[in-house]
C-alpha positions as CSV (number, residue, x, y, z in Angstrom):
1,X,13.4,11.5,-4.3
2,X,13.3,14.2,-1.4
3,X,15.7,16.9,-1.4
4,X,16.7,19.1,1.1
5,X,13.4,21.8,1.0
6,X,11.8,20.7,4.6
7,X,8.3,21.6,3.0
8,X,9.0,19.2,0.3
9,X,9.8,16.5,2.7
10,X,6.9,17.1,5.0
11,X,4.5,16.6,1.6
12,X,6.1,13.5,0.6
13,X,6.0,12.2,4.1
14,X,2.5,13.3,4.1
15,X,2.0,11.1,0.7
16,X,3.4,8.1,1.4
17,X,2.0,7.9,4.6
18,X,-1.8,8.6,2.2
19,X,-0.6,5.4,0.4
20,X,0.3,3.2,3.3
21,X,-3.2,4.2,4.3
22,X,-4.9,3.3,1.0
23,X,-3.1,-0.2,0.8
24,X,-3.7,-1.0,4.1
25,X,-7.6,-0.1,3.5
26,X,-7.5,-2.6,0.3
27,X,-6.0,-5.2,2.3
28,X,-8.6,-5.0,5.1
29,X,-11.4,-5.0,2.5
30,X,-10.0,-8.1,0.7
31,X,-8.7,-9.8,4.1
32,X,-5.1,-9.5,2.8
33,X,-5.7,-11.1,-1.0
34,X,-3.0,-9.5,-3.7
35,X,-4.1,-11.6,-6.3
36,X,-7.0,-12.9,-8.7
37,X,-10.7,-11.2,-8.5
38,X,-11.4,-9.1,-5.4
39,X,-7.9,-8.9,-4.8
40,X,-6.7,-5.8,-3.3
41,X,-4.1,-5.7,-6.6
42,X,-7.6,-5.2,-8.5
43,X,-9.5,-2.8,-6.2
44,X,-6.0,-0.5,-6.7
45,X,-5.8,-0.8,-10.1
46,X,-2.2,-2.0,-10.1
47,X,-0.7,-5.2,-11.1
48,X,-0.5,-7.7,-7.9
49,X,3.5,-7.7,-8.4
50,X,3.9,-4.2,-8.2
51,X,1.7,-4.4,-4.9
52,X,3.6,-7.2,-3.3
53,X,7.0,-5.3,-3.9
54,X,4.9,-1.9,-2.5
55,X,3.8,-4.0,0.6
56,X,7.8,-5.0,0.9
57,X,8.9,-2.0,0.5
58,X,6.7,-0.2,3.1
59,X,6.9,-3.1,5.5
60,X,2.9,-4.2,5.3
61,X,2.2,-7.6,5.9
62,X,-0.7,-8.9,4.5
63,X,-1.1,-11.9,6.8
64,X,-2.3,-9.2,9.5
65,X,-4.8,-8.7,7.3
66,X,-6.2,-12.1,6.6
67,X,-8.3,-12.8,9.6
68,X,-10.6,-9.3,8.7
């Protein structure tokens, strides 16, 4: 968790906004599937639960991805 060191912050900031990137890539490239083979779960290497919390959690919606 971020303390109270402003460059610390910034870096973290900096990450997470990396990830949000990243997921946001997957989902395009799968057209916003978490699950099964050519999921965007699979292309990350994570299990699709721990996406779909992630994608809560950051506030992504994969519907706006499901259209290309």
């Amino acid at each position: 968790m971020a303390g109270n060191n402003p460059e610390e912050n910034r870096w973290l900031s900096a990450l997470r906004q990396q990830e949000v990137e990243i997921i946001k890539a997957a989902l395009k490239k799968t057209r916003g599937k978490i699950y099964g083979p050519n999921g965007a779960a699979e292309l990350l290497g994570v299990k699709p639960t721990t996406l779909s919390t992630k994608l809560t959690r950051l506030g992504i919606h994969r519907l706006d991805f499901m259209n290309g």
